[in-house]
N, C-alpha and C positions, 0 to 999 in steps of 0.2 A: 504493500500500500504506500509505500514509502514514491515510490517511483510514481504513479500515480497521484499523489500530493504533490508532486512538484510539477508534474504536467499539467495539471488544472490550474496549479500557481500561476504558471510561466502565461497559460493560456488568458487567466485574467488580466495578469498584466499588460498583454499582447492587445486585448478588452479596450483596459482603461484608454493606453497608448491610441488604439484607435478612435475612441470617442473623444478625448483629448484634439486628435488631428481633425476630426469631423469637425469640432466647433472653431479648430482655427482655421480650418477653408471656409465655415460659414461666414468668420468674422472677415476674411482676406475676401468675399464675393460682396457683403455688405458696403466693406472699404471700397471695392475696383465699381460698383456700382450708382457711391458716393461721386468719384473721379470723374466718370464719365456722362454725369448729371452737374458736376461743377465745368467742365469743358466746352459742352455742349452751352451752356448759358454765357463761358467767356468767346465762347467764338460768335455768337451774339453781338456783345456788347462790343466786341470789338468792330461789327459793321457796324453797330450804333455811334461808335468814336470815331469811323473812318468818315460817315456820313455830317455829322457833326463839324467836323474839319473842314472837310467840301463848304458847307452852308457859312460856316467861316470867313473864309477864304472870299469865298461871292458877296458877302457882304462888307470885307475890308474894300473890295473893289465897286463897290455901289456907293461906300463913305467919299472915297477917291475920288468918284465922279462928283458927288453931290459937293464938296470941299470946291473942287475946280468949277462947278458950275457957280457957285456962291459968289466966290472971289473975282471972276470975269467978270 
């Protein structure tokens, strides 16, 4: 019986170890899921920044006009 208690030890342990590993790929799917729902929002805002810029830009050049139009 001797050999057989260590079997069933080893066996549990092999148990634990695997329910251990289960919960840290749950936690590492949770994380990679996190990641790719913050990515998805900055590639976003970053055409919200690009666009931003653009309307910018078109309006330092409408001040421009409006500046030179005044002044003449």
């Amino acid at each position: 019986m001797d050999k057989l208690d260590l079997i069933l030890g080893k066996l549990e342990e092999i148990q634990k170890s695997h329910e251990l590993f289960d919960i840290k790929l749950n936690t590492i799917e949770q994380k990679l899921d996190i990641i790719k729902e913050q990515t998805a929002n900055n590639t976003e805002y970053q055409f919200d920044i690009k666009e931003i810029g653009i309307k910018v830009n078109d309006l330092e050049t409408d001040i421009k006009l409006l500046k030179k139009a005044i002044t003449n």
